[in-house]
C-alpha positions in Angstrom: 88.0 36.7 71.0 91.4 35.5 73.2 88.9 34.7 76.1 86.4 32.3 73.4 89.9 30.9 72.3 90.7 30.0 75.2 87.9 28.7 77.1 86.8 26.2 74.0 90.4 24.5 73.5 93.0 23.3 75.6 95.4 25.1 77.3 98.3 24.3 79.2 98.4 26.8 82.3 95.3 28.1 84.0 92.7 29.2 81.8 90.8 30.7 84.4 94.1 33.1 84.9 94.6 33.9 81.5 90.5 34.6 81.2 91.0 37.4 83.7 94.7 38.2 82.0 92.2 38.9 79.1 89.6 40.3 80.4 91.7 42.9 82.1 93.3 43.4 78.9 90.0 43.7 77.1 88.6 46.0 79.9 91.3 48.3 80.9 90.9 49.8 77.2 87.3 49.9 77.4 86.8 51.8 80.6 90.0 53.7 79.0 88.2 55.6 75.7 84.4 55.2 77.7 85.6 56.7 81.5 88.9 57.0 82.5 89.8 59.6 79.3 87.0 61.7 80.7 88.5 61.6 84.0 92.0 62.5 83.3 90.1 65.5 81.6 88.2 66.4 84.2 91.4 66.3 86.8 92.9 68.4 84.2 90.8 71.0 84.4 90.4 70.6 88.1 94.3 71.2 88.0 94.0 74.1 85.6 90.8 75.2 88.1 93.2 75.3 91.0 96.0 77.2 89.4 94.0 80.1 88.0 91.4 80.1 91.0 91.1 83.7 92.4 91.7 84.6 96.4 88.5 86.2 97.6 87.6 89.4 98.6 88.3 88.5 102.0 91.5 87.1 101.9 92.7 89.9 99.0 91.6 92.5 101.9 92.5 90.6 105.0 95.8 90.2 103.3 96.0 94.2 102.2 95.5 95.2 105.4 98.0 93.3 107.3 100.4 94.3 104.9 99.6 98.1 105.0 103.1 99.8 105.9 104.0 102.0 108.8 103.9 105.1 107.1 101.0 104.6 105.5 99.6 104.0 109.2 101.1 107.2 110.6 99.9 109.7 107.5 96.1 108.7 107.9 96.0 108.7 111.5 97.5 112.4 111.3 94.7 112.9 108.7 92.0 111.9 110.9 93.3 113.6 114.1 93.4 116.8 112.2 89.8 116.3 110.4 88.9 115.1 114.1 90.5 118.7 115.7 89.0 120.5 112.8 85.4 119.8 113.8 86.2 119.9 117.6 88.0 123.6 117.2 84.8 124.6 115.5 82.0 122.9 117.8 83.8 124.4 121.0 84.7 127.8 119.8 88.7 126.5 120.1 90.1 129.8 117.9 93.6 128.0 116.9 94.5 126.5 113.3 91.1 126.0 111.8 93.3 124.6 108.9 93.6 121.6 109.8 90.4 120.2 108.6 91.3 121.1 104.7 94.9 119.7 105.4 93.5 116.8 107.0 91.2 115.9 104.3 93.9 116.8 101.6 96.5 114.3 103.6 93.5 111.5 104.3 93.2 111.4 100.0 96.8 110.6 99.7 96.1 108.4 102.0 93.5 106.8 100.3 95.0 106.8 97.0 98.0 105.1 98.0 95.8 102.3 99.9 93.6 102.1 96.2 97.2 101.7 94.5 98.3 99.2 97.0 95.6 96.9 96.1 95.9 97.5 92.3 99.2 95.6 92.7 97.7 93.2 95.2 95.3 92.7 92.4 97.6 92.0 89.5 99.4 89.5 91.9 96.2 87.8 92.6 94.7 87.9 89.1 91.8 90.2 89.9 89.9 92.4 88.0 91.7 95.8 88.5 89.6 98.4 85.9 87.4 100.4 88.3 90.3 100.8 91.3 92.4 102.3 88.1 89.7 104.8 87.5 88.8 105.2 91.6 92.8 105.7 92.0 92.8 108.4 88.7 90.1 110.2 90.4 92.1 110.4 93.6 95.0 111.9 91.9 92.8 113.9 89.7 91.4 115.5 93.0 94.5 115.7 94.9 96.2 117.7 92.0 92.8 120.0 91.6 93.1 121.0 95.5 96.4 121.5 95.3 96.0 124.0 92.4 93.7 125.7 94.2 95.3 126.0 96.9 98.3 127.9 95.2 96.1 129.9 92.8 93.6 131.1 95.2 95.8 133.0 97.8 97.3 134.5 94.8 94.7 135.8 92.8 93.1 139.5 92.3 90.0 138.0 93.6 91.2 136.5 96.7 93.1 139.7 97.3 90.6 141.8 96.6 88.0 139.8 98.9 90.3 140.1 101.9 90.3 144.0 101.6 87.1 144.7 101.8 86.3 142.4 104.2 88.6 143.6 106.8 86.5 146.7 106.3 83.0 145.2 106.3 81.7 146.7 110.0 79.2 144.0 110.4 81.6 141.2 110.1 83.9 143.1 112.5 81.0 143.9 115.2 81.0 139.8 115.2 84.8 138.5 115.6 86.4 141.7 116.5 89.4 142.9 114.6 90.7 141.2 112.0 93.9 139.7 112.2 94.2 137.5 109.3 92.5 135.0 106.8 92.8 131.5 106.0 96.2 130.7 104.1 94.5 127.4 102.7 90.9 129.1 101.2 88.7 126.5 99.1 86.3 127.5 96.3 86.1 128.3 92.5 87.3 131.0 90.6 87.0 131.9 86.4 88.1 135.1 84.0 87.4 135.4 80.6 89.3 137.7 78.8 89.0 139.4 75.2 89.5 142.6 73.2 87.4 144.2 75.2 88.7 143.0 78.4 88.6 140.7 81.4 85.0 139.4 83.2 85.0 136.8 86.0 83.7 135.4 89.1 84.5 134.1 92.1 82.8 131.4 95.0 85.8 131.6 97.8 85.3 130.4 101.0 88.0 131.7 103.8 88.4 131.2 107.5 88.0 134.9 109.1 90.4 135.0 112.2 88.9 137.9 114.1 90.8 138.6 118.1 87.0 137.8 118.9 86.2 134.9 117.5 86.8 132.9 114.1 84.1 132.2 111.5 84.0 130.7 108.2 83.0 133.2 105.7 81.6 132.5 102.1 82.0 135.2 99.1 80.5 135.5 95.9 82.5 138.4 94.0 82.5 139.3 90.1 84.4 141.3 87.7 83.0 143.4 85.4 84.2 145.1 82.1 86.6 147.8 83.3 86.1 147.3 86.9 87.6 146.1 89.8 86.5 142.5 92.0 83.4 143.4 93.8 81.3 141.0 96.4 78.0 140.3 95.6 75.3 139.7 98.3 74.4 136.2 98.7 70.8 135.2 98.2 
């Protein structure tokens, strides 16, 4: 309407100026609702894109592992040595702290879990999903507690005691590493015992480290516990 107004009667300064004055006042409101609104909407969200957008997977783990401390360093390359000595003692008949595998392993999960629960925090800093490395990390600490009991139980127990006796008198297993000097103080395996009114039933899967002035070996025995009877190994089949 100002531009018809002022093309079809007189005007005292330039009408071609004010024309574009108008135009650009007609326009500027135009392209505001029809483009420029969606624009500043779509730099918002650009905005909002940039502040919630997620580090990938490689810079989360780049970033993790530069940032892995020095005694985390140190603890899982004593975990690996001793898994590494572990196998080596065995392959090549080296009779000397056979141990070191099941510490080794035992150390390389604490490792592990506190590598899982250093990128949990990573991960809430970063804004990443975090649901499976808490059940991976509970897991870890599940099984690091579970070895641990057993490693306190087992050496304890009637069954592990009872084991160790007759095997020191088992001739066959004597003929083979010579005499007996000792067993494994870290044994793995299971052990259960019911008990009732009648009394107490149970059985035992141990697995020991013989340490014979011959030779070692890793020995596995099945033994059970009958009503009114004492630990007994079962042949295996």
């Amino acid at each position: 309407m100002a531009i018809i107004q002022i093309a079809s009667n007189d005007f005292k300064e330039s009408k071609i100026q004010w024309i574009i004055i108008s135009m650009i006042a007609f326009i500027g409101p135009v392209l505001w609702l029809t483009k420029g609104r969606k624009l500043i909407i779509k730099n918002g969200e650009a905005q909002r894109n940039d502040n919630t957008e997620k580090t990938s997977l490689t810079e989360h783990y780049t970033q993790l592992i530069k940032d892995i401390g020095t005694p985390l360093k140190i603890l899982t390359l004593i975990a690996l040595a001793l898994i590494l000595y572990g196998y080596l003692a065995r392959a090549f008949n080296i009779f000397f702290f056979w141990e070191s595998k099941s510490i080794g392993f035992g150390l390389l999960l604490i490792a592990i879990a506190k590598f899982i629960l250093d990128d949990i925090n990573a991960r809430r800093e970063n804004k990443m999903h975090r649901i499976v490395f808490y059940l991976v990390f509970g897991i870890l600490c599940l099984s690091i507690f579970i070895k641990g009991l057993i490693a306190i139980i087992i050496p304890n127990s009637d069954a592990y005691n009872k084991a160790t006796e007759l095997l020191k008198t088992d001739s066959e297993l004597i003929d083979e590493v010579g005499e007996i000097n000792s067993f494994s103080y870290l044994p793995s395996g299971s052990m259960g015992t019911h008990k009732d009114k009648y009394g107490t039933t149970g059985n035992a899967n141990l697995t020991l480290i013989v340490k014979g002035n011959k030779k070692y070996i890793e020995k596995n025995v099945v033994l059970v516990k009958e009503l009114e009877e004492d630990w007994k190994i079962t042949p295996l089949n």
